[in-house]
PyMOL commands that place a pseudoatom at each C-alpha (Angstrom):
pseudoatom trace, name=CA, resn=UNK, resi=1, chain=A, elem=C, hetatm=0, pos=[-100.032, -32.019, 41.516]
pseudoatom trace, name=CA, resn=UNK, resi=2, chain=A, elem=C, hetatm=0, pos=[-97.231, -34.173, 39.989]
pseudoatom trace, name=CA, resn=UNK, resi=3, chain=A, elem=C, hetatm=0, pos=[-98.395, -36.887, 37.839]
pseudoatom trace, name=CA, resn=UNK, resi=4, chain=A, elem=C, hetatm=0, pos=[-99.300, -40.474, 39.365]
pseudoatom trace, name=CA, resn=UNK, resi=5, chain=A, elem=C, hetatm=0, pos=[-98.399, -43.717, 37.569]
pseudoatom trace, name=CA, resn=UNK, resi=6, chain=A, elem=C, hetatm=0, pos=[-101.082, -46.927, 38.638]
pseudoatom trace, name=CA, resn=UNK, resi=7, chain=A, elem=C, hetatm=0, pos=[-100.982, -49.992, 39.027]
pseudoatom trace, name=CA, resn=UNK, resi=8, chain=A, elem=C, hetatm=0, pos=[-104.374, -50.214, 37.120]
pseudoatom trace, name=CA, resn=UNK, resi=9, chain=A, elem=C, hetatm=0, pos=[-107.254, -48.304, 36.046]
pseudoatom trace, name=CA, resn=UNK, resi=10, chain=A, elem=C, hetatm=0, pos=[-109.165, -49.626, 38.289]
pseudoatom trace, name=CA, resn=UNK, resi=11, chain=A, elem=C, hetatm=0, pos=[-106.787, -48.995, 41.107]
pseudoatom trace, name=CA, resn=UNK, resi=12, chain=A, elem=C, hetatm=0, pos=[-106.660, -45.559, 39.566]
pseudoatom trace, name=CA, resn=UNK, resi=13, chain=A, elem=C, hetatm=0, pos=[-110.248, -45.176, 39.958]
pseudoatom trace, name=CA, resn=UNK, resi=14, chain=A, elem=C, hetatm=0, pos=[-110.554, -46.445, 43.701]
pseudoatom trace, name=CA, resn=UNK, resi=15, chain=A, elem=C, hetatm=0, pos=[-107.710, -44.003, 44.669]
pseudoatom trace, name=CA, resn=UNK, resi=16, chain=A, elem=C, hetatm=0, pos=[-109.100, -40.971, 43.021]
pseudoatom trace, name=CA, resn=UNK, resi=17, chain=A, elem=C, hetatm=0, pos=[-112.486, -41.546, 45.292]
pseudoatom trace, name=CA, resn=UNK, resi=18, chain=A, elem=C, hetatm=0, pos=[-110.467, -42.207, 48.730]
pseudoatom trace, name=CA, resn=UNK, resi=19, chain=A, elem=C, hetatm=0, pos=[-108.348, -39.252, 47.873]
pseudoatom trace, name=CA, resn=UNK, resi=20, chain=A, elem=C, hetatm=0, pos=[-111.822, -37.409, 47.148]
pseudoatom trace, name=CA, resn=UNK, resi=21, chain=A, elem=C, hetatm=0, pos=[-113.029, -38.275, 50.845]
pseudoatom trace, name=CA, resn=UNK, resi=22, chain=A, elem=C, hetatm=0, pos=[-109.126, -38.099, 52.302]
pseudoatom trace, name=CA, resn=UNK, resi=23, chain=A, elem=C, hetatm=0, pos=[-110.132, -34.144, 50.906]
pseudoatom trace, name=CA, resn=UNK, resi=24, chain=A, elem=C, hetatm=0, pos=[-113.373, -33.775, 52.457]
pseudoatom trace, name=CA, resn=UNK, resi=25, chain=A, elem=C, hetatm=0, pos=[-112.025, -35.237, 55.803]
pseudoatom trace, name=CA, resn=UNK, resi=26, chain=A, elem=C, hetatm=0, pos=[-113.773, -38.553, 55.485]
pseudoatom trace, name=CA, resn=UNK, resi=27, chain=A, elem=C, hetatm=0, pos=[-110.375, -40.616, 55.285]
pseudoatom trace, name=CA, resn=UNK, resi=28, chain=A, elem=C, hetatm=0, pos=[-107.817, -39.471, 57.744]
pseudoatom trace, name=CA, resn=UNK, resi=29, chain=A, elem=C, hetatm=0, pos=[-104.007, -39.683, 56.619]
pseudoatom trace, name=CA, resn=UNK, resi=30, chain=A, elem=C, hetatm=0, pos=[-103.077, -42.753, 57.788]
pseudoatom trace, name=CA, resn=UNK, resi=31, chain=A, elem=C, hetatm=0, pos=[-105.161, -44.574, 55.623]
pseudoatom trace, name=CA, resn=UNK, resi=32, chain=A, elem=C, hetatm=0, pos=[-104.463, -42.217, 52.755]
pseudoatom trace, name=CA, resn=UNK, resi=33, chain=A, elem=C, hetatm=0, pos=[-100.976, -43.268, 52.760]
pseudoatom trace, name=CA, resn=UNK, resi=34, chain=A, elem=C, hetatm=0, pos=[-102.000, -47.268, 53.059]
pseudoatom trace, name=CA, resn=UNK, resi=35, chain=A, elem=C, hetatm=0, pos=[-103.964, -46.068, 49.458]
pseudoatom trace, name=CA, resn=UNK, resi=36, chain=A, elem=C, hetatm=0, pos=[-100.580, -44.603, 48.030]
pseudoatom trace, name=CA, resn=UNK, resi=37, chain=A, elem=C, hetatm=0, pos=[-98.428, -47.785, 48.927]
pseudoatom trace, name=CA, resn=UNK, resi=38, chain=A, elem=C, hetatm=0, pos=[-101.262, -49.977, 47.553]
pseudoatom trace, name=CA, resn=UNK, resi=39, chain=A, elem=C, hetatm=0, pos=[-102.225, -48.146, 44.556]
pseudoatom trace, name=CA, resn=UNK, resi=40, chain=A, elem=C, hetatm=0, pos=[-98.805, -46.130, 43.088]
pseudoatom trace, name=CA, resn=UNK, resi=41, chain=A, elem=C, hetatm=0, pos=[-96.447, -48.067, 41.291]
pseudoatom trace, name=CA, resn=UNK, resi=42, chain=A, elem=C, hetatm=0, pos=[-93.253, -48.162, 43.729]
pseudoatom trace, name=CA, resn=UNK, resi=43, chain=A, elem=C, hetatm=0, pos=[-89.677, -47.421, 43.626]
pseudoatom trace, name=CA, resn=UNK, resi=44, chain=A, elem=C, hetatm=0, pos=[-87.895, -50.937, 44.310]
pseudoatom trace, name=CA, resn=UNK, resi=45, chain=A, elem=C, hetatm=0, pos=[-84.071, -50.882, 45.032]
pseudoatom trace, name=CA, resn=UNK, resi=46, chain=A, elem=C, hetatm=0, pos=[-82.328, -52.535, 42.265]
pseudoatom trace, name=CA, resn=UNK, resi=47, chain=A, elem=C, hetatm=0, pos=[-79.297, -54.459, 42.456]
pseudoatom trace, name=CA, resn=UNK, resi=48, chain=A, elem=C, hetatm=0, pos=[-76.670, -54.144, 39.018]
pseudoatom trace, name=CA, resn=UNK, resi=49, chain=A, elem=C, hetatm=0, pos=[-77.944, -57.127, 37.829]
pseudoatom trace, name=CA, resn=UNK, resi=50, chain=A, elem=C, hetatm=0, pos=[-81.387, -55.932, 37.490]
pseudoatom trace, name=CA, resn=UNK, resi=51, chain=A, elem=C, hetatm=0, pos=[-80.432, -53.486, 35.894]
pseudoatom trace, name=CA, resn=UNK, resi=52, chain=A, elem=C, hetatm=0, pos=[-78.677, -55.475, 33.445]
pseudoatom trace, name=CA, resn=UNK, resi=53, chain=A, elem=C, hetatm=0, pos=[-81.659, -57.666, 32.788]
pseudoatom trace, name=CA, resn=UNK, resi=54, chain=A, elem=C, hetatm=0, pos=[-83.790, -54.842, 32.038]
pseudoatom trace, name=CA, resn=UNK, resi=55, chain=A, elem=C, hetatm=0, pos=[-81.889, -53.284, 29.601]
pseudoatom trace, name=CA, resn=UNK, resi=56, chain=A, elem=C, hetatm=0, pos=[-81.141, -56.779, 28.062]
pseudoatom trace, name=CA, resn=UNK, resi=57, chain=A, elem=C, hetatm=0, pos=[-84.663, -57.637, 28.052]
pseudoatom trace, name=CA, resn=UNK, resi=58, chain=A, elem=C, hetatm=0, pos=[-85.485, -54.300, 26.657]
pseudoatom trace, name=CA, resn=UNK, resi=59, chain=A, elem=C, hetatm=0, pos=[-82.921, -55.113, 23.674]
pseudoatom trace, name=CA, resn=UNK, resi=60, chain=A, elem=C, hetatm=0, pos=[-81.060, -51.721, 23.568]
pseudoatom trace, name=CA, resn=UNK, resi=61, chain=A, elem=C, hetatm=0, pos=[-77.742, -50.474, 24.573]
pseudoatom trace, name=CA, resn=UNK, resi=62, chain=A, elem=C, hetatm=0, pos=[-76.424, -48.931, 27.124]
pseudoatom trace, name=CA, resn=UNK, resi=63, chain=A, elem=C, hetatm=0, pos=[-76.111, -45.646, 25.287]
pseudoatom trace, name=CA, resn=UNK, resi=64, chain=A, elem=C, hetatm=0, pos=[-79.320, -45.957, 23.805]
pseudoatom trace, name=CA, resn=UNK, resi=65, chain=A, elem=C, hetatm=0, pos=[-81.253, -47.248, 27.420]
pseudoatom trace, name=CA, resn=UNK, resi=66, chain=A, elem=C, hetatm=0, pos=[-79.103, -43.821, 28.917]
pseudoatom trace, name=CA, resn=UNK, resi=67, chain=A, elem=C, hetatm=0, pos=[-81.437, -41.510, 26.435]
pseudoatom trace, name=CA, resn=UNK, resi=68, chain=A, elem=C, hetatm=0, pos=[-84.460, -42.785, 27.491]
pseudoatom trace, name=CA, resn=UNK, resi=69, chain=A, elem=C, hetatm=0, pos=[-83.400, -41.983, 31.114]
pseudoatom trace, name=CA, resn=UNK, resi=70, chain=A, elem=C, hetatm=0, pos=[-82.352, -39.173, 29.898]
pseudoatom trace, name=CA, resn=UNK, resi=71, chain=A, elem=C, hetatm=0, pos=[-78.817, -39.685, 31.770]
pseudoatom trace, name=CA, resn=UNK, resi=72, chain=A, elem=C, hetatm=0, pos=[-75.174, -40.220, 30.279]
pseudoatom trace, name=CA, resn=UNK, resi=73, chain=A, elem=C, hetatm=0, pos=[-74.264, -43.707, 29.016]
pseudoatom trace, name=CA, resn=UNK, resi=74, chain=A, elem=C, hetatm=0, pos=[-71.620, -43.797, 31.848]
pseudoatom trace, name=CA, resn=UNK, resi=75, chain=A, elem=C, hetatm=0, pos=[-74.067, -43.910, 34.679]
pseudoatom trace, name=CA, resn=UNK, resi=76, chain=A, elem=C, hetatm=0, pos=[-75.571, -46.565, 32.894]
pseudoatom trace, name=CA, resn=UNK, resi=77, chain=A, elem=C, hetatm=0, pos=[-72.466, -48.056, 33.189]
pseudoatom trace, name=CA, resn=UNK, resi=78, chain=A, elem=C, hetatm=0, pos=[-71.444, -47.528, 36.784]
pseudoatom trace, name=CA, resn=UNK, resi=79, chain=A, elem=C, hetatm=0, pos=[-75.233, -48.660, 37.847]
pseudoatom trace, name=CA, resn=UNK, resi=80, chain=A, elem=C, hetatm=0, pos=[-74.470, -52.018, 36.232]
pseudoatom trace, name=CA, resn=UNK, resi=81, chain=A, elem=C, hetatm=0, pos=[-71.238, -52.524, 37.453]
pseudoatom trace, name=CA, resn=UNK, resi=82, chain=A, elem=C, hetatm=0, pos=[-72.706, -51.478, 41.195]
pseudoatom trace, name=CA, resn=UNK, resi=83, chain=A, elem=C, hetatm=0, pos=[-70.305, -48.228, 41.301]
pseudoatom trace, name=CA, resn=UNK, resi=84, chain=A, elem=C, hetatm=0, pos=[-73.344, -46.114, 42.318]
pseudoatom trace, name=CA, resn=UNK, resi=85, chain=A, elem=C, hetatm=0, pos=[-77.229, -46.924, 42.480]
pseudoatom trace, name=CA, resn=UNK, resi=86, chain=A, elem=C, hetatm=0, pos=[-80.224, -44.896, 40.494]
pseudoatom trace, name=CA, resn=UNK, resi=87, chain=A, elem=C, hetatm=0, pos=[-82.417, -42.830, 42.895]
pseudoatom trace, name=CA, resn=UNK, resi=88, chain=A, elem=C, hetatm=0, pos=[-85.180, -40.095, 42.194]
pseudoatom trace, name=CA, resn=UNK, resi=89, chain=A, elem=C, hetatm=0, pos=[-86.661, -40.043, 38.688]
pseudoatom trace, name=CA, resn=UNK, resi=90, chain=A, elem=C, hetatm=0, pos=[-84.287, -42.121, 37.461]
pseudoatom trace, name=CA, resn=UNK, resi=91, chain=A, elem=C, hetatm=0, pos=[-85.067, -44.761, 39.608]
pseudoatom trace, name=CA, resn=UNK, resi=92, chain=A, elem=C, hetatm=0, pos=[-88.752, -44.447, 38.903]
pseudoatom trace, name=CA, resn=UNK, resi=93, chain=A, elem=C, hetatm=0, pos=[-88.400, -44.701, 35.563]
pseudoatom trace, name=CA, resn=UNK, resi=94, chain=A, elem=C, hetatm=0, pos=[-86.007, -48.057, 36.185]
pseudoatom trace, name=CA, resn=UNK, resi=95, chain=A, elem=C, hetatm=0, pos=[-88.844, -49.857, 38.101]
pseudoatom trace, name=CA, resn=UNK, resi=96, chain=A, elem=C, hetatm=0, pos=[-91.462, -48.916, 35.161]
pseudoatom trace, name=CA, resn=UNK, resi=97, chain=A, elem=C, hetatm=0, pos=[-89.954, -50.548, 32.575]
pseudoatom trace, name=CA, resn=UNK, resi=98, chain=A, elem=C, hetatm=0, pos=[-89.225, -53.481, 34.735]
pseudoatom trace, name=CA, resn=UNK, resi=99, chain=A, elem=C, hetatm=0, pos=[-92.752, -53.964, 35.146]
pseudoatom trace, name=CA, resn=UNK, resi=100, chain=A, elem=C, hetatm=0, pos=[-94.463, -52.222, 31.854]
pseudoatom trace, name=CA, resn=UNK, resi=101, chain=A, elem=C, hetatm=0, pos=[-91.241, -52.284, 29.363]
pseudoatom trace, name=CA, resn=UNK, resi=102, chain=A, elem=C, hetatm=0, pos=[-89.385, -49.261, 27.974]
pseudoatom trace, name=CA, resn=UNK, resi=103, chain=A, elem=C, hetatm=0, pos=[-92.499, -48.380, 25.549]
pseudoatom trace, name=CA, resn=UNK, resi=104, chain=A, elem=C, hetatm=0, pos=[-94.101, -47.428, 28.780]
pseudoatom trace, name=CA, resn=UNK, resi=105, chain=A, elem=C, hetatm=0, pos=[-91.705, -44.369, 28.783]
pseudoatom trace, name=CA, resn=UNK, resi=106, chain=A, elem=C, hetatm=0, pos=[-90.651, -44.034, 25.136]
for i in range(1, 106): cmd.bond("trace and resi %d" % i, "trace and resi %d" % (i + 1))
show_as sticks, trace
zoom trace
């Protein structure tokens, strides 16, 4: 099972007990999924100059934000200048340190 990034410990801890009875066939799927959305920290579609303001606010370079997304500087680049969006881990990562900072993947 992939890693899951919370929210909270305690929203940790009251999604590891629904998924327990989601398992057992106490919480049907539906609800499961309400859990996920409420729980997991989510992907949020960010416009260039988010993405600007988080690596400002983060106080690093382009080149040196690109290595700890683990991309080239030039997609860095093209992201903030709206030429093409993140998406998959990259855009995970993106919405972390929005909300937690870039020590929360360093």
């Amino acid at each position: 099972m992939a890693k899951r990034k919370y929210r909270s410990d305690a929203l940790r801890s009251v999604h590891k007990t629904v998924d327990g009875l989601h398992r057992v066939g106490l919480v049907d799927k539906k609800t499961m999924h309400r859990f996920d959305d409420s729980c997991l920290t989510m992907v949020e579609e960010l416009r260039p100059k988010d993405i600007v303001a988080i690596r400002k606010r983060a106080g690093v370079s382009q080149g040196v934000f690109a290595r700890h997304l683990n991309v080239a500087p030039t997609l860095v680049s093209q992201w903030e200048r709206g030429e093409r969006h993140p998406s998959g881990a990259a855009a995970k990562l993106l919405s972390l340190i929005k909300h937690k900072g870039l020590d929360a993947i360093a």
